[in-house]
C-alpha positions, 0 to 999 in steps of 0.5 A: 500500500503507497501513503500519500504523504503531505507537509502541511506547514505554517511557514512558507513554500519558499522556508519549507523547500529550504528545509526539505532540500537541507534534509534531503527530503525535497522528493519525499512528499507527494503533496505541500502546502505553505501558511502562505497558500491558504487564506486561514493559519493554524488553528484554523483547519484550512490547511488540512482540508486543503490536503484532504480536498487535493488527494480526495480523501476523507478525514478518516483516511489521514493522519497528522503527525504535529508538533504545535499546539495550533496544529493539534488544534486545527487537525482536531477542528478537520477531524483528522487524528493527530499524533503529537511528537513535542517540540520546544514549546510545551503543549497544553494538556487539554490540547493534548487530550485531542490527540490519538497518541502523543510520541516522544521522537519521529523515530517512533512514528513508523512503528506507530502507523505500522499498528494503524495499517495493521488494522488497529483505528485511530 
């Protein structure tokens, strides 16, 4: 089974290109998305509907691995399952009791929607 697989970011196409090139994961994603092509930033959902409209999907067929409080906020308002992997800031606990899962790393991630695909819902 191939994931589509998106960035949805706050930060610009340009910033987020900068990023991806630096990691050398420029060719890894099927789908990206800028704060700055939407009209409504996080924790406004626009910007994962907007993902969800580009590969046809319904929320129940995504997932958003997020960091922020916005974005945890926001996948909640599309009612996308959101896995969280903190970043700097802390999150809030009553944010937190949004989310499916909340992870210590990315390295965990993997693992984890291995458990979903297996058969095992968010």
């Amino acid at each position: 089974m191939k994931i589509k697989i998106a960035v949805a970011s706050s930060s610009s196409i340009k910033i987020i290109n900068e990023y991806l090139q630096l990691s050398d994961l420029e060719n890894q994603f099927d789908y990206i998305v800028g704060g700055d092509k939407v009209v409504h930033s996080k924790p406004d959902p626009e910007i994962f509907i907007k993902v969800l409209e580009h590969f046809n999907f319904d929320s129940s067929e995504a997932l958003v691995l997020e960091d922020s409080n916005n974005g945890i906020l926001a996948s909640h308002r599309a009612n996308i399952p959101v896995i969280c992997v903190p970043d700097l800031v802390e999150n809030k606990p009553e944010l937190l009791a949004l989310t499916y899962k909340t992870l210590p790393s990315l390295l965990e991630v993997k693992d984890e929607i291995a458990k979903i695909l297996e058969g095992s819902k968010c």
